[in-house]
mmCIF file as Biopython writes it, N, C-alpha, C and O atoms, coordinates in Angstrom:
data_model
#
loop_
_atom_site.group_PDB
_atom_site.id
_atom_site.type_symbol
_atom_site.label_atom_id
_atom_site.label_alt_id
_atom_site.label_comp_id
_atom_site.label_asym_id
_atom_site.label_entity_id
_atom_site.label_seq_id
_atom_site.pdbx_PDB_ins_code
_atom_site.Cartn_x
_atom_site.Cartn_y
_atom_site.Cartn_z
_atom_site.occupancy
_atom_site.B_iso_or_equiv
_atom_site.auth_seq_id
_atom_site.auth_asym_id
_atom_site.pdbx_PDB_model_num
ATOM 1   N N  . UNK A ? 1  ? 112.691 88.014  110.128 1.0 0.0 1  A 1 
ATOM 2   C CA . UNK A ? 1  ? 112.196 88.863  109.063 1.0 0.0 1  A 1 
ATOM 3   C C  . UNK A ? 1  ? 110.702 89.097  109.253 1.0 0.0 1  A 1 
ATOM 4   O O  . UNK A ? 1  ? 110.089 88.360  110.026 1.0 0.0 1  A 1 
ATOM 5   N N  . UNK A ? 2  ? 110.077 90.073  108.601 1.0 0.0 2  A 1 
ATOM 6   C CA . UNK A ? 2  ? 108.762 90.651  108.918 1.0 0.0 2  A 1 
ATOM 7   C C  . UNK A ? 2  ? 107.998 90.018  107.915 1.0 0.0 2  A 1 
ATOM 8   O O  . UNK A ? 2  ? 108.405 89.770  106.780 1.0 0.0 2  A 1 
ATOM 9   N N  . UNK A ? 3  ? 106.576 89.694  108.487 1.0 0.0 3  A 1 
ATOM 10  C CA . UNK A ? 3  ? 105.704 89.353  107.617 1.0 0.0 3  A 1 
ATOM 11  C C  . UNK A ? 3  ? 104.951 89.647  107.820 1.0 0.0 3  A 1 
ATOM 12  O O  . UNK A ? 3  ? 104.766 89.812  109.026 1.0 0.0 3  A 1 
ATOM 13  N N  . UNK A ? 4  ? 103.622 90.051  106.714 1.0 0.0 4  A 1 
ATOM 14  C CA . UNK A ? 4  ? 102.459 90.251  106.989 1.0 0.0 4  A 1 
ATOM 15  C C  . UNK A ? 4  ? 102.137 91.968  106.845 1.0 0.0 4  A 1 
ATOM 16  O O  . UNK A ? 4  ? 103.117 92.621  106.487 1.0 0.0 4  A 1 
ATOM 17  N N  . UNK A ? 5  ? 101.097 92.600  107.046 1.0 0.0 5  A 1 
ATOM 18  C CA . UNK A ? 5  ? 100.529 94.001  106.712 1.0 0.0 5  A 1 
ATOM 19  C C  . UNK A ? 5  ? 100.591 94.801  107.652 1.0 0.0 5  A 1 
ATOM 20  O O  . UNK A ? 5  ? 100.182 94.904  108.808 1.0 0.0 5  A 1 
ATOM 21  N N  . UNK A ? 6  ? 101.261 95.420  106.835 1.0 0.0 6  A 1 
ATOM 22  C CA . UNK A ? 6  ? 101.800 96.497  108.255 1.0 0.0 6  A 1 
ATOM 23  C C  . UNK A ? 6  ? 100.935 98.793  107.877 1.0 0.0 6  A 1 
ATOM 24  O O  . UNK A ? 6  ? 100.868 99.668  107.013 1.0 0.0 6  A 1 
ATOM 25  N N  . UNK A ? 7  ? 100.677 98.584  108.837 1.0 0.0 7  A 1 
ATOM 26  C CA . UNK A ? 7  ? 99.798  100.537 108.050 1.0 0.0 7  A 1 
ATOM 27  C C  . UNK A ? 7  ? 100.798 101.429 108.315 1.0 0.0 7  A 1 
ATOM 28  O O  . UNK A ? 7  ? 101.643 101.166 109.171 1.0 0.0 7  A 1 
ATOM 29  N N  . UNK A ? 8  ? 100.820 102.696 107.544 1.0 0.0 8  A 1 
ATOM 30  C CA . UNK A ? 8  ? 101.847 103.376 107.250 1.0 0.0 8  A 1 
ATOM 31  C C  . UNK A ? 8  ? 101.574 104.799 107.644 1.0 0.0 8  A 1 
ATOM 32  O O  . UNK A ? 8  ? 102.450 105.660 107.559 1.0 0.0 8  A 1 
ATOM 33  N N  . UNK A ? 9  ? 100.035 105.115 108.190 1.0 0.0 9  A 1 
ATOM 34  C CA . UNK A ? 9  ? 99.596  106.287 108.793 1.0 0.0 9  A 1 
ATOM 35  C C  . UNK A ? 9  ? 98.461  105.697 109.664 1.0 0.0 9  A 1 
ATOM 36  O O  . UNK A ? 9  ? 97.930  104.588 109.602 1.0 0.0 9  A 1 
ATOM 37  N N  . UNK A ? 10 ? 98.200  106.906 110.625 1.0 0.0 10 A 1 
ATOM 38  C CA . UNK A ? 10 ? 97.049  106.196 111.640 1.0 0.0 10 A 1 
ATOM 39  C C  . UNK A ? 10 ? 95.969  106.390 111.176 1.0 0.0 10 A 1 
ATOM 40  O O  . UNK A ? 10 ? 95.232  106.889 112.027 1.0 0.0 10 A 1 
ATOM 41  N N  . UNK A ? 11 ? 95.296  106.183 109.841 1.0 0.0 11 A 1 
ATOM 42  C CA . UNK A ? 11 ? 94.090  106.109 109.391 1.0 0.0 11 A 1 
ATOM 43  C C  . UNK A ? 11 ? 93.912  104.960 108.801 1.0 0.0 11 A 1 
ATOM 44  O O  . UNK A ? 11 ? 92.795  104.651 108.387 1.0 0.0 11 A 1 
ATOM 45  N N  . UNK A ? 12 ? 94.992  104.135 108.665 1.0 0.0 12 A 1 
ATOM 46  C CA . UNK A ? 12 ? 94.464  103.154 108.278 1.0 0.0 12 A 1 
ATOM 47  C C  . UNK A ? 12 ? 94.149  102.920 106.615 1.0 0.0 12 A 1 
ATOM 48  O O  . UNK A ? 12 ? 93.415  102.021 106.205 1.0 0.0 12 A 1 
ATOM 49  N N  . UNK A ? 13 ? 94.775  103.803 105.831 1.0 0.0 13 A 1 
ATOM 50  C CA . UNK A ? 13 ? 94.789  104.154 104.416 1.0 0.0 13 A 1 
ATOM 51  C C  . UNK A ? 13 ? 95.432  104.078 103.583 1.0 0.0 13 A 1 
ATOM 52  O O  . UNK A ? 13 ? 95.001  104.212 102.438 1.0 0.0 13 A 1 
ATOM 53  N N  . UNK A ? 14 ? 97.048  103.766 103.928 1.0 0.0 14 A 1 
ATOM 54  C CA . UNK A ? 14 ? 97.637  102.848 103.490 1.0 0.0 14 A 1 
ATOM 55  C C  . UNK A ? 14 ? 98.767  102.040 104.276 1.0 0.0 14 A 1 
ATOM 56  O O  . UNK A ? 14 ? 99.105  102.186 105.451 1.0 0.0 14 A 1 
ATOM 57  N N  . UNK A ? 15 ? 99.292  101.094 103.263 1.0 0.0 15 A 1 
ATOM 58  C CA . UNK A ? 15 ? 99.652  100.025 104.515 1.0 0.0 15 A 1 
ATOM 59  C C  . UNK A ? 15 ? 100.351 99.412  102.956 1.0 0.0 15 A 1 
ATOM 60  O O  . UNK A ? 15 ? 99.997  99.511  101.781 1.0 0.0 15 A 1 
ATOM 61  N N  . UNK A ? 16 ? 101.539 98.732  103.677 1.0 0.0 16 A 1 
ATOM 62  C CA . UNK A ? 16 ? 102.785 97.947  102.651 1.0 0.0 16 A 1 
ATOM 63  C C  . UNK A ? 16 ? 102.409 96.141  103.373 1.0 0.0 16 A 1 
ATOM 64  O O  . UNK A ? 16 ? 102.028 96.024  104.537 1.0 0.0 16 A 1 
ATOM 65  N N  . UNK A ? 17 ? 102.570 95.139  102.619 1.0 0.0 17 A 1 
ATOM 66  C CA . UNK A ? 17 ? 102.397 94.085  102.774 1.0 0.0 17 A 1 
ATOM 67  C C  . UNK A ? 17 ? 104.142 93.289  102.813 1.0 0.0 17 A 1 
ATOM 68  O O  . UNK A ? 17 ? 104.912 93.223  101.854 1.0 0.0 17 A 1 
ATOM 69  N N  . UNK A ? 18 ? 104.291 92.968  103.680 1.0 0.0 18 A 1 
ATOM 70  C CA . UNK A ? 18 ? 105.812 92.069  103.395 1.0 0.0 18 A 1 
ATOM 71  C C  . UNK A ? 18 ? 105.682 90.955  103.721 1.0 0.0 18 A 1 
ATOM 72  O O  . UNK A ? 18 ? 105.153 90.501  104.736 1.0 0.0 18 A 1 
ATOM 73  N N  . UNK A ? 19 ? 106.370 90.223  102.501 1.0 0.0 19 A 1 
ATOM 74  C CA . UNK A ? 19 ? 106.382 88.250  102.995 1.0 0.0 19 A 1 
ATOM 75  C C  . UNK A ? 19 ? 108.227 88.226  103.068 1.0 0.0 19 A 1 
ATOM 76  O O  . UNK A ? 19 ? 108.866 88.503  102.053 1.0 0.0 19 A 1 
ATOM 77  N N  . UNK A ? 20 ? 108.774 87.945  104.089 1.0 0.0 20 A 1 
ATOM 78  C CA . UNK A ? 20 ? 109.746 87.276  104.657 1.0 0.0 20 A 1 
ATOM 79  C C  . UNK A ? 20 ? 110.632 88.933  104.834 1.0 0.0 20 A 1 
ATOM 80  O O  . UNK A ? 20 ? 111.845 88.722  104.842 1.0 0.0 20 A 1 
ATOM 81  N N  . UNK A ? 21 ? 110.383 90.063  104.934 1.0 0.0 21 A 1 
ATOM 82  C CA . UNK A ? 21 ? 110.946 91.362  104.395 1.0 0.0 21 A 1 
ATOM 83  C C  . UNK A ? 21 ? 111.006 91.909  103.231 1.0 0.0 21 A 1 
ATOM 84  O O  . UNK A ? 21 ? 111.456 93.041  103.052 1.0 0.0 21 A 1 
ATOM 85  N N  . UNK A ? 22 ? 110.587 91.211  102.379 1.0 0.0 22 A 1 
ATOM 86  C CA . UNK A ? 22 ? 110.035 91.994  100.989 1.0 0.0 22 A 1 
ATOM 87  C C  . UNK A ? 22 ? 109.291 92.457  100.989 1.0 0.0 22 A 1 
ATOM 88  O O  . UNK A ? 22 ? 108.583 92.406  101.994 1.0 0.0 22 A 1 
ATOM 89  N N  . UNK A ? 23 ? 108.945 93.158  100.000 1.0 0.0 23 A 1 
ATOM 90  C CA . UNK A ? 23 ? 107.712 93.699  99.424  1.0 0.0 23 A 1 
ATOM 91  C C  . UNK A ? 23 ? 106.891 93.096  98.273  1.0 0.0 23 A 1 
ATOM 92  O O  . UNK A ? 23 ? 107.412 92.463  97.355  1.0 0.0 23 A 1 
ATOM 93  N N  . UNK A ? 24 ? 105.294 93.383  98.405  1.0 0.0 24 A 1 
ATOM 94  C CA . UNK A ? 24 ? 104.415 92.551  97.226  1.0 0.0 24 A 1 
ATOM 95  C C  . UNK A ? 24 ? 104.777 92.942  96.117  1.0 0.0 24 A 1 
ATOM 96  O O  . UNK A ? 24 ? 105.051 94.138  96.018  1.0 0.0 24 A 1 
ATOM 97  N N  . UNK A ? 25 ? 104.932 91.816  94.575  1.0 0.0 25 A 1 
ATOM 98  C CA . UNK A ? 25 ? 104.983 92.826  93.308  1.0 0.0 25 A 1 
ATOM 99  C C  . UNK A ? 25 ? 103.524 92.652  92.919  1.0 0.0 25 A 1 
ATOM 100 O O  . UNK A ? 25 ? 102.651 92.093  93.582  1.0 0.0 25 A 1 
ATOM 101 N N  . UNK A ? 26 ? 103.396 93.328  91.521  1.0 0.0 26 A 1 
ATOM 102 C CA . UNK A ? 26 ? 101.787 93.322  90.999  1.0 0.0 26 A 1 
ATOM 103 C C  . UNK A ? 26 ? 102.476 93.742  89.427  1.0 0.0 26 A 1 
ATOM 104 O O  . UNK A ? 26 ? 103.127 94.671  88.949  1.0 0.0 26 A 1 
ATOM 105 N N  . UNK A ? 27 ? 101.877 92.408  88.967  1.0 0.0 27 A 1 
ATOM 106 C CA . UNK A ? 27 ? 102.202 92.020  87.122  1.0 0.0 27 A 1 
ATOM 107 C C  . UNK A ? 27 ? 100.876 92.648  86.565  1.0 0.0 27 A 1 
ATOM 108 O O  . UNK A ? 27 ? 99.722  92.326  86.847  1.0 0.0 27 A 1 
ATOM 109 N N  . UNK A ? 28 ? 101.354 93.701  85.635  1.0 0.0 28 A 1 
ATOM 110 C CA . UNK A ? 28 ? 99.945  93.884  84.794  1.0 0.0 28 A 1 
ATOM 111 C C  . UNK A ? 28 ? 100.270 94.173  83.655  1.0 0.0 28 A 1 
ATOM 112 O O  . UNK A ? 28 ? 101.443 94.542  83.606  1.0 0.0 28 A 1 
ATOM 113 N N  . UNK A ? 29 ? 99.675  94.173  82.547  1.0 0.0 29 A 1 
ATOM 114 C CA . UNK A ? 29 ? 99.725  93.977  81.019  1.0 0.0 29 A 1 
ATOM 115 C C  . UNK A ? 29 ? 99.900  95.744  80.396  1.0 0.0 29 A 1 
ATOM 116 O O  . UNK A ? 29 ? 99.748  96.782  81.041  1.0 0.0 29 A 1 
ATOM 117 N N  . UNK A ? 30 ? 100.210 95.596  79.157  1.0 0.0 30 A 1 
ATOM 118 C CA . UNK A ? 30 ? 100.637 96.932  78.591  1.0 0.0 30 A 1 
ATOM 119 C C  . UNK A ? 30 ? 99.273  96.727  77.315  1.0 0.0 30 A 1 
ATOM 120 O O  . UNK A ? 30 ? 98.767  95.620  77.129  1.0 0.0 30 A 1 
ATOM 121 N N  . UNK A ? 31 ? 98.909  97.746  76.677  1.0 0.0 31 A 1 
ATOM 122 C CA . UNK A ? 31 ? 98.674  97.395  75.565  1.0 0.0 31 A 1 
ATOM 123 C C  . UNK A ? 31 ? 98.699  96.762  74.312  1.0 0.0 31 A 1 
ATOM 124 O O  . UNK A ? 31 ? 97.871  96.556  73.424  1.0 0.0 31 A 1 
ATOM 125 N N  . UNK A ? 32 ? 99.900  96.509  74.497  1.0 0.0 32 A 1 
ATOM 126 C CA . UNK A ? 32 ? 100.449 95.919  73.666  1.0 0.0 32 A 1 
ATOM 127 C C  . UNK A ? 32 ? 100.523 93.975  73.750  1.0 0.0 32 A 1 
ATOM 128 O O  . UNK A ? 32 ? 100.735 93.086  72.925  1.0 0.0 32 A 1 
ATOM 129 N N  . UNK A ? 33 ? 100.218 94.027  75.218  1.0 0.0 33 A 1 
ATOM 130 C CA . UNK A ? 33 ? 99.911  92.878  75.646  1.0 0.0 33 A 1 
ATOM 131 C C  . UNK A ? 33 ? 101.425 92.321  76.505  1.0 0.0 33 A 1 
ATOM 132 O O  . UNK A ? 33 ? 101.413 91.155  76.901  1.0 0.0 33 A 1 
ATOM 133 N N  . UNK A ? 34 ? 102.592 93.111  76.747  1.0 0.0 34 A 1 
ATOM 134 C CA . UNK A ? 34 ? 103.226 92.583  77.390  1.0 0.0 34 A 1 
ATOM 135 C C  . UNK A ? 34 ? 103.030 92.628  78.794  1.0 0.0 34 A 1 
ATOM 136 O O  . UNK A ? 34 ? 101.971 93.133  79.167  1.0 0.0 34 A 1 
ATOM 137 N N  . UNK A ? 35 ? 103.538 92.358  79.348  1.0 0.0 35 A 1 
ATOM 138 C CA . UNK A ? 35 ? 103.551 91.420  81.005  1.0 0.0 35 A 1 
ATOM 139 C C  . UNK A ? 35 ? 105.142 92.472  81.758  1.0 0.0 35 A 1 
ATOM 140 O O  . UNK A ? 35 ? 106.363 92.440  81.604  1.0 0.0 35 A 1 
ATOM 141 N N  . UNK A ? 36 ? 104.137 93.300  82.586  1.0 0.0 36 A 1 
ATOM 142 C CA . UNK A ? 36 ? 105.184 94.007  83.548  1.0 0.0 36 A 1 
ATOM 143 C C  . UNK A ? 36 ? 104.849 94.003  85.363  1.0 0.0 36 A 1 
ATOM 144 O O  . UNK A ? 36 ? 103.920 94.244  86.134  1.0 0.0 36 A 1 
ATOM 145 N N  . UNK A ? 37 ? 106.442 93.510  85.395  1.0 0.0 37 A 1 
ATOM 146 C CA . UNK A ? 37 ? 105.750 93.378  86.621  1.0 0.0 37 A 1 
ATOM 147 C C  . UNK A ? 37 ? 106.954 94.268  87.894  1.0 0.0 37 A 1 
ATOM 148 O O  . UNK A ? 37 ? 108.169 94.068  87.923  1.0 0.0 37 A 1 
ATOM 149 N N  . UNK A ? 38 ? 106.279 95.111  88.716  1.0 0.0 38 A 1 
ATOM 150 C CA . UNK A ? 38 ? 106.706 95.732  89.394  1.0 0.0 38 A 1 
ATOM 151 C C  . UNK A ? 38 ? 106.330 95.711  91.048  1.0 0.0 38 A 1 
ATOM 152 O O  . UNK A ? 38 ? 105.198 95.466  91.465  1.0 0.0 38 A 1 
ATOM 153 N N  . UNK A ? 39 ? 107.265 95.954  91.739  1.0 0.0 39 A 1 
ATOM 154 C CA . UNK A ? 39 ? 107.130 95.940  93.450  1.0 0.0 39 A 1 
ATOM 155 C C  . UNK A ? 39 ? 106.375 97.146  93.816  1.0 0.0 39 A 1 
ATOM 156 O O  . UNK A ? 39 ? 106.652 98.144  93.151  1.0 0.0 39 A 1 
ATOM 157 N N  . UNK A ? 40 ? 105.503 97.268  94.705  1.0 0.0 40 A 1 
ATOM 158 C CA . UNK A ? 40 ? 104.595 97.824  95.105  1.0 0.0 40 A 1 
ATOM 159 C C  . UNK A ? 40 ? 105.019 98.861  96.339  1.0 0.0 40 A 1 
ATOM 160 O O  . UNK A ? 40 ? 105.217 98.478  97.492  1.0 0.0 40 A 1 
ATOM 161 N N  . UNK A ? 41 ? 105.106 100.017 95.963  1.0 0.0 41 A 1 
ATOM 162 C CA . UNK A ? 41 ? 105.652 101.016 96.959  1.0 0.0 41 A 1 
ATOM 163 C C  . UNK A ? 41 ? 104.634 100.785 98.431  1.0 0.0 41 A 1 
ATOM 164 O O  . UNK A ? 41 ? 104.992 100.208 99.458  1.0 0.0 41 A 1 
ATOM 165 N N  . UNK A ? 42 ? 103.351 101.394 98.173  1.0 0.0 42 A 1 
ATOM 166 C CA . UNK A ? 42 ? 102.598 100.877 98.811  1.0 0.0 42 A 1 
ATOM 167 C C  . UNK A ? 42 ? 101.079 100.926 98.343  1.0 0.0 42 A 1 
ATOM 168 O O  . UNK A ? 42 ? 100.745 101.406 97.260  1.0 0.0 42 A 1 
ATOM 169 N N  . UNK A ? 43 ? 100.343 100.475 99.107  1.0 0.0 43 A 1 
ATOM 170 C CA . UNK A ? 43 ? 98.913  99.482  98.710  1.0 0.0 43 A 1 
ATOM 171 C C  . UNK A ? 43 ? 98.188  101.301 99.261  1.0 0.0 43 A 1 
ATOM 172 O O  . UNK A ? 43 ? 98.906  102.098 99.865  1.0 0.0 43 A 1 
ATOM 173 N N  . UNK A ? 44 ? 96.737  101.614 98.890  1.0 0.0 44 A 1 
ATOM 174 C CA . UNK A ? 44 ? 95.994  102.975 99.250  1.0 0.0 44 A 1 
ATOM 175 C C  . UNK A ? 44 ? 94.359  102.507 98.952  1.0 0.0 44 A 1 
ATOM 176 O O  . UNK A ? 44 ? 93.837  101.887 98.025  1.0 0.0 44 A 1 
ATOM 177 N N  . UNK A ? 45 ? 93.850  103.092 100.154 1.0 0.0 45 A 1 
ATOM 178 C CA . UNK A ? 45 ? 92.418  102.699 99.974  1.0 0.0 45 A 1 
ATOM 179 C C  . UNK A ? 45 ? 91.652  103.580 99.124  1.0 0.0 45 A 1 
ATOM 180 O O  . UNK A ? 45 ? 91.765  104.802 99.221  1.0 0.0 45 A 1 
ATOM 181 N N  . UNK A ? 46 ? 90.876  103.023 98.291  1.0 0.0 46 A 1 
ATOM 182 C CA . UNK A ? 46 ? 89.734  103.850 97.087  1.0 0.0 46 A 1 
ATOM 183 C C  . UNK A ? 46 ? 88.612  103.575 97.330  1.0 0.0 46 A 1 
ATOM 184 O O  . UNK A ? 46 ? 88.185  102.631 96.665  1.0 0.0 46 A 1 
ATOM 185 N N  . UNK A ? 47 ? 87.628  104.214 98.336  1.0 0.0 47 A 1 
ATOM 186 C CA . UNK A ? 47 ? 86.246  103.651 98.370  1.0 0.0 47 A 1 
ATOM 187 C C  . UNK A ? 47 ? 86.597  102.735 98.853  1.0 0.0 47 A 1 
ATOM 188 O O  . UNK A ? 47 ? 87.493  102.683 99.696  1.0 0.0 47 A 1 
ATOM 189 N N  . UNK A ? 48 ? 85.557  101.227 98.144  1.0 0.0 48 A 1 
ATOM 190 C CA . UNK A ? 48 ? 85.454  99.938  98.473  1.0 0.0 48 A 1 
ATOM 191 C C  . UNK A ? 48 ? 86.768  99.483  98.216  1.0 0.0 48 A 1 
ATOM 192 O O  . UNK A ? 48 ? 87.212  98.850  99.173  1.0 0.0 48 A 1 
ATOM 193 N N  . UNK A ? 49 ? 87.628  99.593  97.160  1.0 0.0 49 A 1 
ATOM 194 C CA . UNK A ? 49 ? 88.552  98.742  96.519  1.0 0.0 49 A 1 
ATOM 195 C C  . UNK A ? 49 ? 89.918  99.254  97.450  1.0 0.0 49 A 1 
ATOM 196 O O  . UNK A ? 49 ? 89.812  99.842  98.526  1.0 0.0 49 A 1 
ATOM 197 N N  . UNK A ? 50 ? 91.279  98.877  96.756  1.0 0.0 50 A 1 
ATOM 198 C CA . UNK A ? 50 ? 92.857  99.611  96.878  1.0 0.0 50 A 1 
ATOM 199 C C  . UNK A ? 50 ? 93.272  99.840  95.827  1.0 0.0 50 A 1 
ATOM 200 O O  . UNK A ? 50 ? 92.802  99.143  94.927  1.0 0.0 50 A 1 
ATOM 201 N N  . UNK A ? 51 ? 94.292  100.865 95.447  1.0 0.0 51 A 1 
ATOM 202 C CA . UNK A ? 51 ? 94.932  100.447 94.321  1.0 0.0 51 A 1 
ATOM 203 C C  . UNK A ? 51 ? 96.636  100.861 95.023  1.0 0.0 51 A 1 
ATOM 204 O O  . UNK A ? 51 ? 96.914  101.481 96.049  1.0 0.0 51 A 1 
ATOM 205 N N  . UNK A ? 52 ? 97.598  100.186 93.916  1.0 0.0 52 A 1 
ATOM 206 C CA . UNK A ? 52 ? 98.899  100.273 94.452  1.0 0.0 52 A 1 
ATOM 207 C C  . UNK A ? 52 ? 99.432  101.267 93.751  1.0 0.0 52 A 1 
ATOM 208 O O  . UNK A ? 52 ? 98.998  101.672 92.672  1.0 0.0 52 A 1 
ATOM 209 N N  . UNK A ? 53 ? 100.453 101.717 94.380  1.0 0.0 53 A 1 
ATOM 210 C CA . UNK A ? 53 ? 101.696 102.762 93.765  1.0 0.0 53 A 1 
ATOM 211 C C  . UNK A ? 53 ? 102.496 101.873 93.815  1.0 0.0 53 A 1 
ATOM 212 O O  . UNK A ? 53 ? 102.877 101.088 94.684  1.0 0.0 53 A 1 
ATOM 213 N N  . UNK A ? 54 ? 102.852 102.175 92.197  1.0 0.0 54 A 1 
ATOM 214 C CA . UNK A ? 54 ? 104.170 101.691 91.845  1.0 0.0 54 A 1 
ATOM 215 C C  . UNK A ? 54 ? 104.551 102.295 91.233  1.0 0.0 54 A 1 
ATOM 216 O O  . UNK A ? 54 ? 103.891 103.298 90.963  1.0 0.0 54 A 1 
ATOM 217 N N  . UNK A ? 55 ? 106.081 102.068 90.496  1.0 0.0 55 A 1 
ATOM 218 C CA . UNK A ? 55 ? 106.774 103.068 89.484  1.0 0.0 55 A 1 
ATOM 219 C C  . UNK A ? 55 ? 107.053 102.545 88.356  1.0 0.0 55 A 1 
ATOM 220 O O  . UNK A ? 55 ? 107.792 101.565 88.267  1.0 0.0 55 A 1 
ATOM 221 N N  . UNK A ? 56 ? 106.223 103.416 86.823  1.0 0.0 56 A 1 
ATOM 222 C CA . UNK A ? 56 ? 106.621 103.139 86.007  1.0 0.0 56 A 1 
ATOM 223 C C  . UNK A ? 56 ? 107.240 104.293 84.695  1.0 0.0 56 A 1 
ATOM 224 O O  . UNK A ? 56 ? 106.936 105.478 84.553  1.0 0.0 56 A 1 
ATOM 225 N N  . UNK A ? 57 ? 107.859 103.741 84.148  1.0 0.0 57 A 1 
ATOM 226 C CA . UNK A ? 57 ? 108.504 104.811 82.903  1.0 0.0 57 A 1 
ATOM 227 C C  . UNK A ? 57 ? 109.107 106.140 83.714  1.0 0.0 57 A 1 
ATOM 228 O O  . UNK A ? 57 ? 109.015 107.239 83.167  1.0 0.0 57 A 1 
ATOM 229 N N  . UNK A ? 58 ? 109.796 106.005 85.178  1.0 0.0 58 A 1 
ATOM 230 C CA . UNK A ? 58 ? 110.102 107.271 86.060  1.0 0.0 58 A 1 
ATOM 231 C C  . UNK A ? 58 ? 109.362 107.755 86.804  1.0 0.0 58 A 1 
ATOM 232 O O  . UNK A ? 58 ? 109.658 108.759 87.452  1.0 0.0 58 A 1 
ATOM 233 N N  . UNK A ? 59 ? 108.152 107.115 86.889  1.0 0.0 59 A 1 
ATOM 234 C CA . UNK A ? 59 ? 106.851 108.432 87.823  1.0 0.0 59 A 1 
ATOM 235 C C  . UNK A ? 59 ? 106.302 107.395 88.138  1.0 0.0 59 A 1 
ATOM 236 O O  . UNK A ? 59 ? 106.316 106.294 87.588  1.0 0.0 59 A 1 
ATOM 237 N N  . UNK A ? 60 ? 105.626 107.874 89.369  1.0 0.0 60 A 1 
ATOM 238 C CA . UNK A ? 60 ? 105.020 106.973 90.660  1.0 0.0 60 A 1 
ATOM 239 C C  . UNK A ? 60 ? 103.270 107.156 89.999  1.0 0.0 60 A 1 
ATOM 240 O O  . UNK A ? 60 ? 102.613 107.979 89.361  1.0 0.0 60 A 1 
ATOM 241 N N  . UNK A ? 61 ? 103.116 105.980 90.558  1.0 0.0 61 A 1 
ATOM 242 C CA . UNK A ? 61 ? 101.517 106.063 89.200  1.0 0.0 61 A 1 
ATOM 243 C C  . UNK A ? 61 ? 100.862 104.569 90.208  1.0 0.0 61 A 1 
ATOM 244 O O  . UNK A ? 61 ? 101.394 103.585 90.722  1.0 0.0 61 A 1 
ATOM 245 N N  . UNK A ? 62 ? 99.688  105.012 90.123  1.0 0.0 62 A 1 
ATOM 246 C CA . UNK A ? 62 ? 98.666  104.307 91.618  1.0 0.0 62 A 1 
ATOM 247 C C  . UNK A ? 62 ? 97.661  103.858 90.266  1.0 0.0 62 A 1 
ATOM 248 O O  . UNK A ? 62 ? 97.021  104.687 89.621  1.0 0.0 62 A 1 
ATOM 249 N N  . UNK A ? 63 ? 97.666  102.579 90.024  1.0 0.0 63 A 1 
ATOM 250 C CA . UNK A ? 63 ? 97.016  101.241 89.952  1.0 0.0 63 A 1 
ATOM 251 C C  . UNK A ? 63 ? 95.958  100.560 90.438  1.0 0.0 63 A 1 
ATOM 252 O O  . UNK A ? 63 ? 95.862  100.681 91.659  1.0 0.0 63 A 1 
ATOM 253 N N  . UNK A ? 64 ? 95.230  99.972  90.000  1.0 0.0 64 A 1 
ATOM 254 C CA . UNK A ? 64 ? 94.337  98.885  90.434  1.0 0.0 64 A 1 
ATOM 255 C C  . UNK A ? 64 ? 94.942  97.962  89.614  1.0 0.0 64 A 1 
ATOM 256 O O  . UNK A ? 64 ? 95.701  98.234  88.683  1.0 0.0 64 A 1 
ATOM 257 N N  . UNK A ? 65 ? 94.493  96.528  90.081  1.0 0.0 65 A 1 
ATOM 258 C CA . UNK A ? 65 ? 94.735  95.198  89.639  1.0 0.0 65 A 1 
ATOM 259 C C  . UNK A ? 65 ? 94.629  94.886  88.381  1.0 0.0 65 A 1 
ATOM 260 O O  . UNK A ? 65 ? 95.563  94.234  87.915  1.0 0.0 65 A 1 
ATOM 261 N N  . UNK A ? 66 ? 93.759  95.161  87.689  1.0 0.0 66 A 1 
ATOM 262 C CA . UNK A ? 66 ? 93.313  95.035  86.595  1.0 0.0 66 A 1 
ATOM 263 C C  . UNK A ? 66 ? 93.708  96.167  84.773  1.0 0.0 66 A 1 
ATOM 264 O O  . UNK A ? 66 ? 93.415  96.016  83.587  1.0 0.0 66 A 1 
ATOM 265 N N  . UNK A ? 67 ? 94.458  97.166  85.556  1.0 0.0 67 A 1 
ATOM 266 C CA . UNK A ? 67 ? 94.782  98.364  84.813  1.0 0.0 67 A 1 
ATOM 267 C C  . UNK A ? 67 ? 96.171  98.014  83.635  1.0 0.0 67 A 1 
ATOM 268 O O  . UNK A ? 67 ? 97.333  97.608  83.635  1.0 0.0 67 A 1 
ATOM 269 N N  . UNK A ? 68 ? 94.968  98.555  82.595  1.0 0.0 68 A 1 
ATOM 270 C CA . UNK A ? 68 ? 96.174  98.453  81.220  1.0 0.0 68 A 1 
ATOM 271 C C  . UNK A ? 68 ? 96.706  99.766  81.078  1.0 0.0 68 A 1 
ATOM 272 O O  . UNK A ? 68 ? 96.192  100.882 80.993  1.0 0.0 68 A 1 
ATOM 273 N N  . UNK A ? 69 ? 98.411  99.136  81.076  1.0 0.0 69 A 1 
ATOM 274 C CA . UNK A ? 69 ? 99.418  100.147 81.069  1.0 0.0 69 A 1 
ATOM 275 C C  . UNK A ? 69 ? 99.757  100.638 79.322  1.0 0.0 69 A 1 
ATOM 276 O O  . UNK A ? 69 ? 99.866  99.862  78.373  1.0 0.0 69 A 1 
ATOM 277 N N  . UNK A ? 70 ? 99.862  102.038 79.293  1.0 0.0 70 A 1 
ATOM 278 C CA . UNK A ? 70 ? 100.575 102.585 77.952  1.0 0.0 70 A 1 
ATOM 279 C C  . UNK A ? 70 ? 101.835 101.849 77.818  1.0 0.0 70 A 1 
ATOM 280 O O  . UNK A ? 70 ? 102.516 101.466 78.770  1.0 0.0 70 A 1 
ATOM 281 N N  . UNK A ? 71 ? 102.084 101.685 76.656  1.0 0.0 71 A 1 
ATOM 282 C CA . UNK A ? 71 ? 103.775 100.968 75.823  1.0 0.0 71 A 1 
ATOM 283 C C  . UNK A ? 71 ? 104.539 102.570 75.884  1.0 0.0 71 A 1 
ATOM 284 O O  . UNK A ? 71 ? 105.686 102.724 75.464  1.0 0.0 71 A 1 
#
């Protein structure tokens, strides 16, 4: 099985992370204060930082770590 960071175009801009053939998830909070946690389509560079695409409420929606989600 595959591990480790793999890039997904030749720029180097985004790239999917797999531990044993999975994929990374990323838990982040709602307003409301609940705890959601979803698998990470893939990881995209912003400037200095990344943020992830993931899918929520039907639509693909790009994240940072720290981002409070609508209920």
């Amino acid at each position: 099985m595959r591990t480790g960071t793999f890039y997904l175009n030749n720029h180097g801009s985004r790239w999917v992370h797999l531990d044993k053939g999975k994929k990374s998830t990323i838990t982040l909070e709602t307003k409301s204060g609940k705890s959601i946690t979803r698998t990470v389509i893939y990881y995209e560079s912003f400037g200095n930082w990344a943020t992830a695409l993931i899918s929520y409420k039907g639509k693909k929606i790009s994240v940072f770590s720290d981002t409070i989600l609508e209920d």
